[in-house]
C-alpha positions as CSV (number, residue, x, y, z in Angstrom):
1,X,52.7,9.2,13.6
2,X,49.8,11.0,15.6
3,X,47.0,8.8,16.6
4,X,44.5,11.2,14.2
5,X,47.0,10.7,11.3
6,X,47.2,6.8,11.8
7,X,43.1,7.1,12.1
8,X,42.6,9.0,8.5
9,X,45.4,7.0,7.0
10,X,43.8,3.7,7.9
11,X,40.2,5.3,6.7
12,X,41.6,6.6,3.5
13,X,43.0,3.2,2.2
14,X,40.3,1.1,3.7
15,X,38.1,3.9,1.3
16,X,40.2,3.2,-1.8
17,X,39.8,-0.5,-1.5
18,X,36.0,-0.6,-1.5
19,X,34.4,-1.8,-4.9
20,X,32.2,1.6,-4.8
21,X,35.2,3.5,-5.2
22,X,36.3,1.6,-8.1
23,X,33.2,1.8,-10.0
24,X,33.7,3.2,-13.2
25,X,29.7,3.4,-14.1
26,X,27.7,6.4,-13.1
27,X,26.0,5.4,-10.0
28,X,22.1,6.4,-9.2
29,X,23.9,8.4,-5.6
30,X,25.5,10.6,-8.3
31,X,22.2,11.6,-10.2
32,X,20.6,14.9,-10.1
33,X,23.9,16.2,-8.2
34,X,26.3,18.1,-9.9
35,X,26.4,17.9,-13.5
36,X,30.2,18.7,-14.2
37,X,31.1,16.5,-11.9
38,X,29.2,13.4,-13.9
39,X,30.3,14.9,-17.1
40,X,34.2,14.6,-16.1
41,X,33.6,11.1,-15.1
42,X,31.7,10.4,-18.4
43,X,35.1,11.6,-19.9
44,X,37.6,9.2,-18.1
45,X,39.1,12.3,-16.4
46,X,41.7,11.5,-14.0
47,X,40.6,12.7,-10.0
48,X,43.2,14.8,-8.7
49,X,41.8,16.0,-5.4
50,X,42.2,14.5,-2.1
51,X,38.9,14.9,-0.3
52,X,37.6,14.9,3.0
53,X,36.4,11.4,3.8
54,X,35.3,11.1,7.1
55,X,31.3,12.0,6.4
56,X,30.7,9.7,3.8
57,X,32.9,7.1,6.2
58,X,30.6,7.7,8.8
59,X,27.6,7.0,6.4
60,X,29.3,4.0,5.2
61,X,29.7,2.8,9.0
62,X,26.1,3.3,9.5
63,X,25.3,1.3,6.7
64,X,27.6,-1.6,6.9
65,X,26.2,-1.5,11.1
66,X,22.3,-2.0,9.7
67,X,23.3,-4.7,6.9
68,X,24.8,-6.7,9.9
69,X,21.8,-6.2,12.3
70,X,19.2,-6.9,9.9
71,X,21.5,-10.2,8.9
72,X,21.4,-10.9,12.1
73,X,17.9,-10.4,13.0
74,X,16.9,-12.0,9.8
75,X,18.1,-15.5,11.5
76,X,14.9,-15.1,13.6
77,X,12.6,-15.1,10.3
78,X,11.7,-11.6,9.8
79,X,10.9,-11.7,6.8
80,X,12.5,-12.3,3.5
81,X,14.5,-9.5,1.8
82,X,17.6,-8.5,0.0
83,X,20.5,-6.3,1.8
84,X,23.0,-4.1,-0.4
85,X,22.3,-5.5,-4.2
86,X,23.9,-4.7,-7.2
87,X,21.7,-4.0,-9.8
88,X,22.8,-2.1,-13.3
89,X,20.5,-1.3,-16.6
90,X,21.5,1.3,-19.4
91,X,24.5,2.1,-17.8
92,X,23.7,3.2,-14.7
93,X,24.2,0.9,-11.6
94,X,23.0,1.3,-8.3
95,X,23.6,-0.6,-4.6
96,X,20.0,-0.9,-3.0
97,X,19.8,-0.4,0.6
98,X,16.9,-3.4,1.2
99,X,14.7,-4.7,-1.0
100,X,11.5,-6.8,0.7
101,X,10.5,-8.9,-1.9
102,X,7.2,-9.8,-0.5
103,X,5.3,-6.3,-0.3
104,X,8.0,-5.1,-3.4
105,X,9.5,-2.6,-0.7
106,X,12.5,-0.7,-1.9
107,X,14.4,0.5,1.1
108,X,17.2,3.8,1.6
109,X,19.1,4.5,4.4
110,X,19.9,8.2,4.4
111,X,22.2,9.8,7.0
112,X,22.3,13.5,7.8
113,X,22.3,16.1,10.1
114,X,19.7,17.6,12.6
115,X,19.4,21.1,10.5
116,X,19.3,19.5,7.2
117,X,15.5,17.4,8.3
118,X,13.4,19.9,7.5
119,X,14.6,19.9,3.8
120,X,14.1,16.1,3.1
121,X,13.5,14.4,1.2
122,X,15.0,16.4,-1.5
123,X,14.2,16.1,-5.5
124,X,17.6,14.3,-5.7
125,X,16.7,11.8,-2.9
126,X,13.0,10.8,-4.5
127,X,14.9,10.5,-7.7
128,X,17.3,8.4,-6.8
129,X,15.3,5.8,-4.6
130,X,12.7,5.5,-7.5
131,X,16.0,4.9,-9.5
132,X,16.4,1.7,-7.7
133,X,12.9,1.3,-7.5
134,X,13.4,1.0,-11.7
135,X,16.7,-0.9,-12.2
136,X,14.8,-3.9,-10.0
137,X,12.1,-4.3,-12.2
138,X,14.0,-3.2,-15.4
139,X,16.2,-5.8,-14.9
140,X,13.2,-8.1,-14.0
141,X,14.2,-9.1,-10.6
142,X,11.7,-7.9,-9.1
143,X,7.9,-6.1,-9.1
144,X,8.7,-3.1,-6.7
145,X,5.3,-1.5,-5.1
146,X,7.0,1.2,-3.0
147,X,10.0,3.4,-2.3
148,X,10.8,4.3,1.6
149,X,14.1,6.6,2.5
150,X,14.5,7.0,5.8
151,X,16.7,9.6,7.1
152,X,18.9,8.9,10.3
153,X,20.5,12.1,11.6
154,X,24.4,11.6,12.8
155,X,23.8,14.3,15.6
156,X,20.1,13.4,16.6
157,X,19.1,10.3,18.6
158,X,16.1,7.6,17.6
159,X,13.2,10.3,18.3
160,X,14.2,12.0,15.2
161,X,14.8,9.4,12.5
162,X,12.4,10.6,10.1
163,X,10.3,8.3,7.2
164,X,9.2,9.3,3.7
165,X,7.5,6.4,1.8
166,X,5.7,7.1,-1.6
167,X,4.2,4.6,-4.7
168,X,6.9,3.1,-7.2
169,X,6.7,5.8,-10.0
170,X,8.8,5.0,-12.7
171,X,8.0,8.6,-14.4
172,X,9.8,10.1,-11.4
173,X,12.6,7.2,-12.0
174,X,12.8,8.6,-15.9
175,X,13.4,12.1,-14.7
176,X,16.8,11.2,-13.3
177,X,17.7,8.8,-16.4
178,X,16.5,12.0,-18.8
179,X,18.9,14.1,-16.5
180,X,22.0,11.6,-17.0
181,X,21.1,11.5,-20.7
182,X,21.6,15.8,-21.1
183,X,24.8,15.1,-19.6
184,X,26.0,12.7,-21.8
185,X,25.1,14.6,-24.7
186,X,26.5,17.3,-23.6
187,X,29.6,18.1,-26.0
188,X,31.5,20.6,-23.7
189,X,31.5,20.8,-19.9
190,X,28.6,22.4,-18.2
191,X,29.1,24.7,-15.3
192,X,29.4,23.6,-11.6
193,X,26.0,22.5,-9.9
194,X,26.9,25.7,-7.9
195,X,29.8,27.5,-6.7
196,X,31.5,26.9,-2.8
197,X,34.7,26.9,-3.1
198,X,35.3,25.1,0.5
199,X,32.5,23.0,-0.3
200,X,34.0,21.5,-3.7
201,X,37.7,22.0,-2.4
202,X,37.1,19.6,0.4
203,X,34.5,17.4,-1.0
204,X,35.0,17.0,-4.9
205,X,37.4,14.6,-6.8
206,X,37.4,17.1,-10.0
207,X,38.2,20.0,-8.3
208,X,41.5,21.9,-9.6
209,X,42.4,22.4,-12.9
210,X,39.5,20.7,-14.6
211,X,37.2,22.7,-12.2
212,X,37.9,25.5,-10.2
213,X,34.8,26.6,-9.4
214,X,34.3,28.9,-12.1
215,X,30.2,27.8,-12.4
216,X,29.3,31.7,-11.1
217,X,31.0,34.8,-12.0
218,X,32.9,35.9,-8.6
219,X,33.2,39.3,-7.9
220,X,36.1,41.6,-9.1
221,X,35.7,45.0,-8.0
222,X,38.0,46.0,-5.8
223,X,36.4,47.8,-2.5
224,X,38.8,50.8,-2.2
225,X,36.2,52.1,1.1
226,X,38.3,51.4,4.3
227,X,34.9,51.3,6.4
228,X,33.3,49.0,4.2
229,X,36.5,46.3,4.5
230,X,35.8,47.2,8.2
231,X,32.0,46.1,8.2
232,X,33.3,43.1,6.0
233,X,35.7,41.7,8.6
234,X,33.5,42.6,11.6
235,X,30.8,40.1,9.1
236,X,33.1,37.3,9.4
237,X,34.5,37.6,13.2
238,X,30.9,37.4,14.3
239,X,30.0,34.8,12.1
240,X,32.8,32.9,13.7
241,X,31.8,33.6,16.9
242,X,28.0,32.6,16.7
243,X,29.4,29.4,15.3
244,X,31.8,28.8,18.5
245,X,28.9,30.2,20.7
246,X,26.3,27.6,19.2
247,X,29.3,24.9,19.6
248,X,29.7,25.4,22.6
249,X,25.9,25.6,23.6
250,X,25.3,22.0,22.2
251,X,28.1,20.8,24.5
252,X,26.5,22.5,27.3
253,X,23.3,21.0,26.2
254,X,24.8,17.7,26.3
255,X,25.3,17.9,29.7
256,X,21.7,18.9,31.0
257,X,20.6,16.7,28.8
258,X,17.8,14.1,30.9
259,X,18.1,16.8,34.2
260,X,15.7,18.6,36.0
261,X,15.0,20.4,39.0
262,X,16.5,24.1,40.4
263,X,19.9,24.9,41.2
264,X,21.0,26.1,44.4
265,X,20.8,29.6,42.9
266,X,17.4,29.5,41.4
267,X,18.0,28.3,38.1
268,X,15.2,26.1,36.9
269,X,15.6,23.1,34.3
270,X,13.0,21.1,32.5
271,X,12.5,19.2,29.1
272,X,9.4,19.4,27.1
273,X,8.4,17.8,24.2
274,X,7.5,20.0,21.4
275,X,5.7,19.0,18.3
276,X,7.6,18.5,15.0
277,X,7.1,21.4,12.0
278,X,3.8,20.9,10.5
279,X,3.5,21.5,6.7
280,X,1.1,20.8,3.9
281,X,1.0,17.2,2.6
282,X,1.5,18.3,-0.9
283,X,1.6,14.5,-2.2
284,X,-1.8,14.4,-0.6
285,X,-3.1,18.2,-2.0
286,X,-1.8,16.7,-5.6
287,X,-3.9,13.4,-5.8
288,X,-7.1,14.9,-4.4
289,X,-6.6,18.4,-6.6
290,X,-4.6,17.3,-9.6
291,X,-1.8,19.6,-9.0
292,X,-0.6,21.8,-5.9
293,X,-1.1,25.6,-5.8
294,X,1.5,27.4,-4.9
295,X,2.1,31.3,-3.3
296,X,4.9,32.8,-3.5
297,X,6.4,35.8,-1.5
298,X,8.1,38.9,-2.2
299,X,11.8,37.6,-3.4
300,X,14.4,39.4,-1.3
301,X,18.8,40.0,-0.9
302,X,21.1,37.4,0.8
303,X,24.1,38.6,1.6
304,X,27.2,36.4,1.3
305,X,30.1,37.7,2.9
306,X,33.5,35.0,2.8
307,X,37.4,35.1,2.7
């Protein structure tokens, strides 16, 4: 057996024996994601598709590493709090992250990628940590004050771990439990949340026969125009090399990473700090305005070009 297959294989069934992937209940994670997904689960349908495990493994790493140094940091009295509790109301059940007690702080860890910062936190991600926010006091174990997600990106370092805190708002908490209900009601399956077929090959449990990615109508001309099949393919091959190109310039990057000075043949290197993306507090524009006015642009074409 090859060292990678021993390393999946031991992931895979270490996966399979955690109680989170037994759980039969919808969980709050799953909430505002994809709907046909939920539905299927709703229905007791089997999961026949091996996935790709390793990102939510990682995740999972990163978690389990933070339970274990708050533990242990908690022996120097911290503070009080709560690591990784159950909580479940109404059928859905949720694992919170950290719960402080003492200023009614509800705690997310959130891991990601560098390119995906500018986008949190997302709809789904206030959702679901005002869902935790709510099972804690629905279940009366608490009087939660605040909810914090705090993204940590798996490719960044600790300059960019990035903080969202906002009130406990249990009308933003009912917009996730009104989203679960339409989905229970729901007599007949909805379509997909959206359609990538490598996305929900490699990554959902439904995918196959129960779902095939049929959410979007796919295209079934047939392009008879030899130079337009041309243009296609000459899409894709640079696509693919932009994507070796950047690859390879992060790993170059790596390695100049904390230099300066000039090389030999003139080359000058230097590190700057540049200041994050500034953007309009719109929390802030909504509490001092009563709502947030927004401009839109022109709309314009994407093109999507794939094999």
């Amino acid at each position: 057996m090859q060292i990678n297959e021993m390393l999946v294989k031991a992931l895979t069934s270490y996966d399979k024996s955690r109680e989170r992937s037994k759980q039969k209940e919808i969980g709050v994670s799953q909430i505002g994601g994809c709907r046909r997904a939920v539905w299927l689960q709703l229905q007791g349908t089997p999961k026949e598709n091996q996935t790709l495990k390793l990102p939510a493994l990682m995740g999972t790493a990163i978690h389990k590493m933070i339970e274990e140094a708050l533990l242990a940091e908690n022996q120097n009295n911290w503070t009080d709090y709560w690591l990784e509790q159950e909580f479940e109301y109404d059928g859905i059940k949720g694992h919170v992250d950290l719960y402080i007690p003492e200023v009614g702080a509800v705690v997310d860890w959130k891991t990601t990628k560098m390119r995906n910062l500018d986008y949190f936190p997302s709809e789904k991600q206030r959702w679901q940590v005002q869902l935790y926010a709510w099972l804690i006091e629905k279940t009366g174990k608490g009087n939660p004050q605040t909810v914090t997600l705090v993204a940590i990106p798996r490719d960044g370092d600790e300059r960019q771990i990035k903080v969202h805190t906002e009130q406990y708002n249990p009308e933003i908490a009912e917009l996730g439990v009104k989203w679960l209900r339409e989905v229970q009601d729901m007599t007949t399956p909805p379509a997909p949340e959206r359609y990538a077929a490598q996305f929900c090959k490699f990554y959902c449990s439904y995918f196959g026969e129960n779902c095939g990615g049929k959410g979007k109508e796919q295209p079934t001309e047939t392009i008879e125009d030899s130079a337009i099949t041309s243009a296609a393919e000459r899409y894709l091959e640079i696509n693919k090399q932009i994507a070796q190109l950047e690859s390879e310039k992060d790993s170059v990057k790596a390695q100049l990473e904390n230099v300066t000075g000039v090389t030999p043949s003139g080359i000058k290197i230097s590190w700057a700090t540049i200041n994050g993306r500034k953007s309009i507090d719109e929390e802030a524009v909504e509490k001092a305005l009563g709502e947030v006015p927004y401009k839109y642009g022109e709309p314009s074409m994407r093109l999507t070009v794939k094999e």
